[in-house]
N, C-alpha and C positions, 0 to 999 in steps of 0.2 A: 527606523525600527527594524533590527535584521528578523529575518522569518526563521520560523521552527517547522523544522522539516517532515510532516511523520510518514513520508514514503522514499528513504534511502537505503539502498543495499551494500551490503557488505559479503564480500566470500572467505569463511575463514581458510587456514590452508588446511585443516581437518577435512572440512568439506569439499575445498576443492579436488584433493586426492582421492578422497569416495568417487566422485565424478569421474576423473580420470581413470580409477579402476575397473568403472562401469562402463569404458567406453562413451562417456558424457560428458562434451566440447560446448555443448549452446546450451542455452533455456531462452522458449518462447520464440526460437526461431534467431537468436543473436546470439555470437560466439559471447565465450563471458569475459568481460572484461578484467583487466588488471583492478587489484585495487589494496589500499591500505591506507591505515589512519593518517599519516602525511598527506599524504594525495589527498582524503576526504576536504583535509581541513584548509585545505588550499582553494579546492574549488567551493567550498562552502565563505571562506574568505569574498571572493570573485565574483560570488554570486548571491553576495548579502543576505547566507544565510549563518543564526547564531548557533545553534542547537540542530542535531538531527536525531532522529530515533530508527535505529539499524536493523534491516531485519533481515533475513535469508528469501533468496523468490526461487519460485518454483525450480526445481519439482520438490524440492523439501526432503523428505527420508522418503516419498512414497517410489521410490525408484528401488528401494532395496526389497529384496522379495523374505529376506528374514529378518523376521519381528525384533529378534536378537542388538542386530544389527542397525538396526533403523533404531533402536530406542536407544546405543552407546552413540549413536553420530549423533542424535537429537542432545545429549547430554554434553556432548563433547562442543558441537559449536556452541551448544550456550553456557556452556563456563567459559569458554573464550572470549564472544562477545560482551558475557559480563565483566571480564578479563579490561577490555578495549573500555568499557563504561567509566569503570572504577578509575582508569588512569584519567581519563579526560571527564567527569562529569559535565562540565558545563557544556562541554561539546557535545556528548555522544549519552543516549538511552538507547532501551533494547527492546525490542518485540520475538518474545522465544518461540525458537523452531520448536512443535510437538509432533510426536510419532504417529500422526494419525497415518490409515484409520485404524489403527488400534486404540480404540477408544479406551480401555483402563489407562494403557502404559501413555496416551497422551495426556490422562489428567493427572496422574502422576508426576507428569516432567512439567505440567502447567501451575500445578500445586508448588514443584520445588522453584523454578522458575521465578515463581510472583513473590514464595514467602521467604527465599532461603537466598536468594541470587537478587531479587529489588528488580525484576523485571518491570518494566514500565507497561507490560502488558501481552499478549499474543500475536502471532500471526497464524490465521487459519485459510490456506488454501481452497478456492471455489470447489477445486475436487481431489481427493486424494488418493490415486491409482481408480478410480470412476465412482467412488463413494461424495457426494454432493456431499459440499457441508445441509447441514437440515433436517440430514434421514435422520431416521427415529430412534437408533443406537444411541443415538450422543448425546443422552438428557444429563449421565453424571456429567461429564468434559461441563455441558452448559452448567449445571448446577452447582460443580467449584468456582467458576469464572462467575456467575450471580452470584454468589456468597460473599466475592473480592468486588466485588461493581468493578472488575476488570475491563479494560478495554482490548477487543477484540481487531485486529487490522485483517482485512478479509482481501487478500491476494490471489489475483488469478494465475490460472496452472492449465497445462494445454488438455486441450476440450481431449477426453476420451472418447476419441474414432479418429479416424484416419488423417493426418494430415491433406488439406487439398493443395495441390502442386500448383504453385505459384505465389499461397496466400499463407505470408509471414503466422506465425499463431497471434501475436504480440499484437500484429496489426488489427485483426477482427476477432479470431476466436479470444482473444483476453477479454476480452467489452459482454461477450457471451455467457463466457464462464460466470465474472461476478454478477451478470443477472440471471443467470441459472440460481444459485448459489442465494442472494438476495429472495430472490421469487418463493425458493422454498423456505429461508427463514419465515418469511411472512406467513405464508400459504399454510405451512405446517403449524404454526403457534407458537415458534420458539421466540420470538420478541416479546410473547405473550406473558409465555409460561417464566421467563427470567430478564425483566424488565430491568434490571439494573447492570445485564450487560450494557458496555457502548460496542456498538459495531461502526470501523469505517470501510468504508465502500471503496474500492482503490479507481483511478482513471476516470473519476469524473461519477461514479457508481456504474461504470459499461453503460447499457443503453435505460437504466432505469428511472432517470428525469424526462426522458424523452417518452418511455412508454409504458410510465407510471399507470396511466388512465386503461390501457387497454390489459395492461397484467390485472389492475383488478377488477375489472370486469371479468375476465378470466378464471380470479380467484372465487368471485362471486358463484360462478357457475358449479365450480367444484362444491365447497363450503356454504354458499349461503349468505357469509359475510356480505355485511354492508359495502359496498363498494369506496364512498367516503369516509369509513372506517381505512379501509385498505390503505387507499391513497395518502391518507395524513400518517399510516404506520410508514409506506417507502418515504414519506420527506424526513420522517425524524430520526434515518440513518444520518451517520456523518460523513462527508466526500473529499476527498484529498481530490485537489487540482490538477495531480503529475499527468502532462502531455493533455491535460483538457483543457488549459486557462487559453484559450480559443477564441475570437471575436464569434467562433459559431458556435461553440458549444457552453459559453460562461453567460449568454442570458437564458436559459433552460436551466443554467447546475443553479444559479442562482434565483432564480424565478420561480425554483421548485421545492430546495432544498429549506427547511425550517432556518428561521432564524439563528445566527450561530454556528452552524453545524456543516460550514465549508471551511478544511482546514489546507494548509501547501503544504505540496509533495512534486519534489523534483524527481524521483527515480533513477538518479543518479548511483552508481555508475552505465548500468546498461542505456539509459538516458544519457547520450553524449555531453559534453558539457556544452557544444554549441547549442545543444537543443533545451538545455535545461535555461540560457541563458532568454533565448527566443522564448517559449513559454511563457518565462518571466517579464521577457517585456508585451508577451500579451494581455497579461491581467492589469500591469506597471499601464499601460496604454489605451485599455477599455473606457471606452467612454460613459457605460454605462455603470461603473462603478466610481464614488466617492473615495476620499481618504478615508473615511470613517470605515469604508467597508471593506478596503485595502489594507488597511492594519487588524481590523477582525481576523481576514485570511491568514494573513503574512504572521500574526501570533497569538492577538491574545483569543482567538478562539480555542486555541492551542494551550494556551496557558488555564484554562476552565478545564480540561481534560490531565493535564499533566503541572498540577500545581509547580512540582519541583523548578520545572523552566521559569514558571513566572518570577522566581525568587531572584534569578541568574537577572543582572540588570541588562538589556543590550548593549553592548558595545560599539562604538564609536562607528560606522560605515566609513570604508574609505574612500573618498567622495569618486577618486581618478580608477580605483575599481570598477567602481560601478558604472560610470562612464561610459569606462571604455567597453566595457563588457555589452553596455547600451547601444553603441556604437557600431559595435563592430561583429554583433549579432547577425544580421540579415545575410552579411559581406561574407559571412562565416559557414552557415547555414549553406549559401547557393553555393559557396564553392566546393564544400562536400558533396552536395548534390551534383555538381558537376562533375568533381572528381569520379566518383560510382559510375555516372553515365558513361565517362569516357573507360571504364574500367570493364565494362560489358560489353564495349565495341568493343 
């Protein structure tokens, strides 16, 4: 049964020439990789997945300092990517870039997005130029997206302060951000107040299965809230796997997260393709997981969110694919890492 992807990026070449303009080679601390719809579908091929849902990662428009500006490149990669949809359905959906924090002109472009372009749903950055998703501006943005029982994909973007010298952002500060980000969905009421968004929680939801319990204790303190109120609101987010499906971190995502509501997310492309392969055979290898609860992941939890995949039958696996890719994983992995070692001596 191949898997549906809903944490793959795409760089359109609109967006990547804004970067370049800007002086902006990386996001999150990784140069940006090459990418385009052959290449996608090759490694989605390789690495038995059927469907992916595309989206733009950090920093989004929050890098442009006119409003102007940041809402024609929000426009612009998403008729593109709708662009990229329309040609491939069964391959490829869309989660649309919005101009935040300009909160009118992002519900605007969430509005045209969902109703005019068949967006399969948002992506909202953990912060955008130091505005947390949560503050209290963005009740319209919430209250078109609960109108649509929209799905929200909530991507992390580098912590506003200082990068600290040594420590990738990707590597720690992204896990920060979407529990920054998370914390104050809760904390502030917005799960409350537009119950039929869905949010997912990208990388596992950063550290919020792991410290679920002491956030709401925390929230308690602020609010009042019942603490196991709290707690059962952080499991009934949804969590993409990308770079978490861990022998150390998949019985916590899974031991916490509500029934249903762990979906796969390779992160590809800034997610190497050895590394998405590796990932994948840590869930494929967990002991602690069933086939039952391995196909949950791999789709049709996926398919409970994004009917239109379910419709798409999956396609045949190619057994010497997958294999090999099984195979030749680990052999893959250590020799990159080797390579880099020797590339710093």
């Amino acid at each position: 049964m191949e898997r549906i992807d809903v944490h793959q990026h795409l760089i359109p070449p609109v967006y990547r020439e804004a970067l370049a303009a800007h002086g902006i080679a990386a996001a999150g601390g990784r140069e940006l990789p090459e990418w385009d719809p052959t290449a996608a579908r090759q490694m989605m091929a390789e690495a038995g997945i059927g469907s992916a849902i595309l989206s733009i990662s950090t920093p989004g428009t929050s890098f442009l300092a006119d409003p102007a500006e940041a809402i024609g490149l929000a426009r612009a990669a998403n008729d593109y990517t709708a662009g990229v949809t329309m040609e491939d359905p069964d391959h490829f959906g869309f989660f649309a870039t919005l101009p935040l924090p300009d909160t009118r002109a992002a519900t605007n472009e969430a509005v045209r997005a969902l109703d005019t372009l068949a967006a399969d749903g948002v992506v909202l950055l953990g912060n955008s130029g130091g505005e947390y998703l949560g503050h209290e501006n963005q009740d319209a943005l919430f209250r078109a997206l609960d109108e649509r029982a929209a799905i929200a994909f909530v991507h992390p973007a580098d912590l506003p302060g200082p990068v600290v010298p040594g420590v990738l952002p990707f590597a720690a500060d992204f896990l920060l951000d979407t529990s920054r980000a998370a914390y104050l969905l809760v904390r502030n009421g917005v799960r409350q107040r537009y119950p039929n968004i869905r949010f997912i929680l990208s990388h596992g939801g950063g550290f919020v299965p792991y410290a679920a319990h002491r956030m709401a204790l925390a929230i308690f303190t602020q609010t009042g809230r019942s603490p196991i109120e709290v707690i059962e609101e952080f499991a009934s987010f949804y969590f993409d796997t990308a770079l978490s499906s861990s022998a150390a971190a998949l019985p916590t995502l899974l031991g916490f997260a509500d029934p249903g509501h762990v979906l796969y997310g390779s992160d590809w492309p800034f997610a190497p393709e050895p590394a998405v392969h590796y990932f994948n055979a840590g869930l494929d290898e967990y002991p602690g997981c069933d086939d039952a609860t391995r196909t949950a992941i791999h789709r049709t939890n996926a398919t409970a969110l994004f009917a239109r995949f379910g419709e798409i039958p999956p396609a045949s696996p190619n057994p010497s694919l997958l294999t090999r890719a099984r195979r030749d994983v680990r052999g893959r992995v250590f020799s990159a890492v080797a390579r880099a070692a020797s590339n710093r001596r």
